[in-house]
C-alpha positions in Angstrom: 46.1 19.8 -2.5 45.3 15.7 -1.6 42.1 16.9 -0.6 41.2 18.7 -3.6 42.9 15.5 -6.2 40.8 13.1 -4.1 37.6 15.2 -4.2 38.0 15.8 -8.1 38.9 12.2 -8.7 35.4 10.7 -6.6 33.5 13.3 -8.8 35.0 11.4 -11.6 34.2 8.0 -10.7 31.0 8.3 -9.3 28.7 7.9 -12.3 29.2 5.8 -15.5 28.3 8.0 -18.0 28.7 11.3 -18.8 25.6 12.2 -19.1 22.9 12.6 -16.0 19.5 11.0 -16.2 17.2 11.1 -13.2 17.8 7.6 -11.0 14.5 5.2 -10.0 16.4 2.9 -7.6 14.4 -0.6 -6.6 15.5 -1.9 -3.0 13.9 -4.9 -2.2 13.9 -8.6 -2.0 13.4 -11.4 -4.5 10.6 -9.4 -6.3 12.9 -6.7 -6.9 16.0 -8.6 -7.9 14.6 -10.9 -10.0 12.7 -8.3 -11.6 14.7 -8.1 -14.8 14.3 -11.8 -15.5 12.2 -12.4 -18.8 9.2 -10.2 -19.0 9.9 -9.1 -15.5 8.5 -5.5 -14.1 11.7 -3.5 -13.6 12.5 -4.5 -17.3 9.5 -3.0 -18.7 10.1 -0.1 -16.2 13.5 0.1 -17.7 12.1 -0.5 -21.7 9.6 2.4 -21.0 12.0 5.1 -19.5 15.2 3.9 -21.3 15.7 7.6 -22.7 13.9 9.1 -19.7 15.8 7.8 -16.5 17.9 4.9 -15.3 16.4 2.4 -13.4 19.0 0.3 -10.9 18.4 -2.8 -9.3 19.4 -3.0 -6.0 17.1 -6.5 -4.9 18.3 -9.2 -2.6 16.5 -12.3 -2.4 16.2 -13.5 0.8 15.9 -10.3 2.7 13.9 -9.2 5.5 13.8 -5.5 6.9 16.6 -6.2 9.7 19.3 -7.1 6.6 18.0 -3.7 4.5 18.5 -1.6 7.4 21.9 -2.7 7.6 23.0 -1.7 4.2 20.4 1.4 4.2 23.3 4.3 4.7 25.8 1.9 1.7 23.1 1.6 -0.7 21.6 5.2 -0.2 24.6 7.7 1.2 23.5 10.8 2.3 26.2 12.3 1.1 26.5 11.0 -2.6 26.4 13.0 -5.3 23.4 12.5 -6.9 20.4 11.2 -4.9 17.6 9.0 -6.6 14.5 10.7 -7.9 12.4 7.8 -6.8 12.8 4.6 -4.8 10.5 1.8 -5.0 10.6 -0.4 -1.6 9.1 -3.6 -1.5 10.5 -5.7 1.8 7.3 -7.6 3.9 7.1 -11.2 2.2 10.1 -13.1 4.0 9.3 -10.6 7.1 5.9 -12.4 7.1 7.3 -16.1 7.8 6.9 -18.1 10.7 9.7 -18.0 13.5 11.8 -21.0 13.3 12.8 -22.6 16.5 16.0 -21.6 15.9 15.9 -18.5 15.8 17.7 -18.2 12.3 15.2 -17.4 9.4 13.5 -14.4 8.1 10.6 -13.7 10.5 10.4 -10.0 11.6 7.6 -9.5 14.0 4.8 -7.0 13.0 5.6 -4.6 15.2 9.4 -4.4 14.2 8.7 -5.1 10.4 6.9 -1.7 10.9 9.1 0.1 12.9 12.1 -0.9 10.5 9.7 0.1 7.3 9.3 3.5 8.8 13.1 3.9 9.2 13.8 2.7 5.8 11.1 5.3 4.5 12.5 8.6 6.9 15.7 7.6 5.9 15.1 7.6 2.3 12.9 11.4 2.5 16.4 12.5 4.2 18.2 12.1 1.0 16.8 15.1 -0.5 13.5 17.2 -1.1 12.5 15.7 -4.5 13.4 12.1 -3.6 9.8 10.1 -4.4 8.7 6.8 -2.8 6.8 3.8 -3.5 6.1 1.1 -1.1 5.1 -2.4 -2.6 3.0 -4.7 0.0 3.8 -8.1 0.7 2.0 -10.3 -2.7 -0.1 -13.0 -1.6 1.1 -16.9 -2.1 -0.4 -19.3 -3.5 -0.7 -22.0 0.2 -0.6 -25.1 -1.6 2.5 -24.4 -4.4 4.5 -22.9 -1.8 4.4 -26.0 1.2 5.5 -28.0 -1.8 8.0 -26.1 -3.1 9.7 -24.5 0.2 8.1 -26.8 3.2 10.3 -26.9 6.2 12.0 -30.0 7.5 9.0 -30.7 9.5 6.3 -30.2 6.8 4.6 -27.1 8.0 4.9 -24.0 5.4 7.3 -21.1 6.0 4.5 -18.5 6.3 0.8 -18.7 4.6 -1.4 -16.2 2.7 -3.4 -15.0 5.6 0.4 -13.6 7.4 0.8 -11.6 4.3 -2.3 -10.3 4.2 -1.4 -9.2 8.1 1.9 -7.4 7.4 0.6 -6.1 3.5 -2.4 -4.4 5.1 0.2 -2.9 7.9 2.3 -1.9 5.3 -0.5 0.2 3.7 -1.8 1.9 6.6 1.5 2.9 7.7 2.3 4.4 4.4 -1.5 6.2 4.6 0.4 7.5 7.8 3.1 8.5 7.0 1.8 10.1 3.4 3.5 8.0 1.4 2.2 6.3 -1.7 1.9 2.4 -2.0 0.6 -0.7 -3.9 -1.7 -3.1 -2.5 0.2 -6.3 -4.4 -2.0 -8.5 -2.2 -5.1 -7.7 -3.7 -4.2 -6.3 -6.8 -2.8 -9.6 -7.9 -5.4 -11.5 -6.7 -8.0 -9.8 -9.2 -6.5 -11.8 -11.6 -8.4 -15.2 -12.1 -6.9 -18.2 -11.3 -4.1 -16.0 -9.7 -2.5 -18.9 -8.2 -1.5 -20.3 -11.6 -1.2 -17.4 -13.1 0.6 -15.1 -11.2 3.4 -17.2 -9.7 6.0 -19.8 -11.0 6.4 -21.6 -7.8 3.7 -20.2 -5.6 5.7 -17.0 -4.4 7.8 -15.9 -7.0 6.1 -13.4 -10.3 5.3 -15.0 -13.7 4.8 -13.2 -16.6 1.6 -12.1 -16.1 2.6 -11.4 -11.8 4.9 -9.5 -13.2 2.7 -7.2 -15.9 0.3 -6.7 -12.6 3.1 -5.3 -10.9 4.6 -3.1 -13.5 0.8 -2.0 -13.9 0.1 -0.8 -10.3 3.0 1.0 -10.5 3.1 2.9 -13.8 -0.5 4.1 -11.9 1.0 5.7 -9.3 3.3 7.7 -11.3 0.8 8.2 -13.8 -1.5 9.8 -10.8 0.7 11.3 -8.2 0.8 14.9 -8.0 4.6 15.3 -7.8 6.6 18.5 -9.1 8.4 17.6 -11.6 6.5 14.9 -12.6 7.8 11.0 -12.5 5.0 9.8 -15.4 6.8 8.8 -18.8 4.7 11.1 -20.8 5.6 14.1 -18.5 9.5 13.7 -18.7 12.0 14.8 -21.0 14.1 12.7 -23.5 17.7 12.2 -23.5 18.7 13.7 -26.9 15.7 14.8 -28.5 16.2 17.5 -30.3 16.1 16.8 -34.5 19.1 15.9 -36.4 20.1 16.1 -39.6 20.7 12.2 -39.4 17.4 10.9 -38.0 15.7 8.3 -40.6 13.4 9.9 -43.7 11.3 8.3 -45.8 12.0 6.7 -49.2 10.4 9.6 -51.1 12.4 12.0 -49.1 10.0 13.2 -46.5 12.2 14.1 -42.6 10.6 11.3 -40.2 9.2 11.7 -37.2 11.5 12.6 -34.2 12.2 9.0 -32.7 13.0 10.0 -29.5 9.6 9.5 -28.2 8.9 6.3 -29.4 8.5 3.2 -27.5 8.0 -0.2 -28.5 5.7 -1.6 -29.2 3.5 2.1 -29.5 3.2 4.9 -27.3 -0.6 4.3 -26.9 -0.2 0.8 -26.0 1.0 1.8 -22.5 -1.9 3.9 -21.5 
């Protein structure tokens, strides 16, 4: 009898709302948590499917691999309820730093940033058959903002655009690998002219316009990716759209247009 009170009551608590919207989960690092700030990526992506699917942040600044494997199995249960229909992974940027001396710091090398991306990605096609995955590379940095901005004590920078370009180009061929689809941030944002300036705040964190590249890349993806069902905004139902009595008419009496579908600022601004 506990058993069956305990089961019922964690089937109670384990979502916030009664009603069930498919889940894009983003695990990351800085990129990912601060990716609701101002015009940041995951906002849009949450302003664009905010009938269509909940979008959870699940970013820590600061993170390499070795600290997201350690909190892979609490953030992503095997056995929970309902499993994400898509997780975006971005982890590579702090991975790419230089060792420190001391052996504290961020620095994964290569060959375990890889090995630890590959365990991240098998364990997140275990959580179920219609899970979906994108990878984000490591972005490039802009040399000169960064070494002013987060220099170590001895003046030398914490990692440089050419490491990123190393473990973002490892990134991608591992995903090609392992059949998984991925963003090429380093060179995607760097199509942008004067991407320096314009793409960071501080040399290594998104501005506004970092951010809209971002949001970009990855609204391609699920615009092209094959997947059954579908992940594309276009292609996915609404929460609540069928007609009502009390949607808005027009002064002269006319029934308006269904608003379910409609997204700010219009739907054919986001093609």
């Amino acid at each position: 009898v506990y058993s069956a009170f305990k089961e019922k009551k964690q089937r109670g608590t384990r979502t916030m709302s009664g009603t069930s919207r498919p889940q894009f989960v983003l695990f990351g690092s800085s990129i990912v948590q601060f990716g609701f700030f101002g015009e940041g990526w995951a906002a849009t992506l949450a302003h664009l499917y905010a009938r269509k699917a909940d979008i959870i942040n699940r970013g820590y600044a600061g993170w390499n691999t070795r600290r997201a494997l350690q909190v892979l199995d609490k953030v992503f249960p095997k056995d929970a309820r309902v499993q994400p229909s898509l997780v975006i992974v971005y982890f590579g940027g702090n991975d790419s730093s230089f060792p420190d001396p001391s052996g504290f710091g961020t620095s994964v090398p290569l060959e375990e940033y890889l090995e630890n991306m590959k365990k991240i990605i098998n364990h997140l096609q275990s959580l179920s058959d219609t899970t979906r995955i994108i990878v984000l590379s490591a972005p490039p940095i802009d040399d000169v903002a960064l070494n002013i901005q987060f220099a170590r004590s001895n003046g030398k920078p914490s990692r440089t655009n050419e490491t990123c370009r190393v473990y973002s180009e490892a990134c991608l061929e591992l995903c090609q690998d392992m059949n998984i689809k991925a963003v090429d941030l380093w060179t995607a944002l760097q199509k942008v002219e004067k991407w320096q300036e314009a793409c960071f705040i501080d040399g290594i964190h998104l501005s506004p316009v970092g951010n809209k590249v971002v949001f970009k890349e990855v609204l391609k993806v699920l615009k092209e990716a094959d997947w059954k069902p579908s992940l594309y905004w276009r292609s996915m139902k609404n929460e609540f759209d069928e007609d009502s009595p009390y949607d808005p008419f027009f002064d002269d009496g006319r029934p308006y247009n269904n608003l379910s579908n409609w997204v700010l600022p219009d739907n054919d601004y986001w093609d």
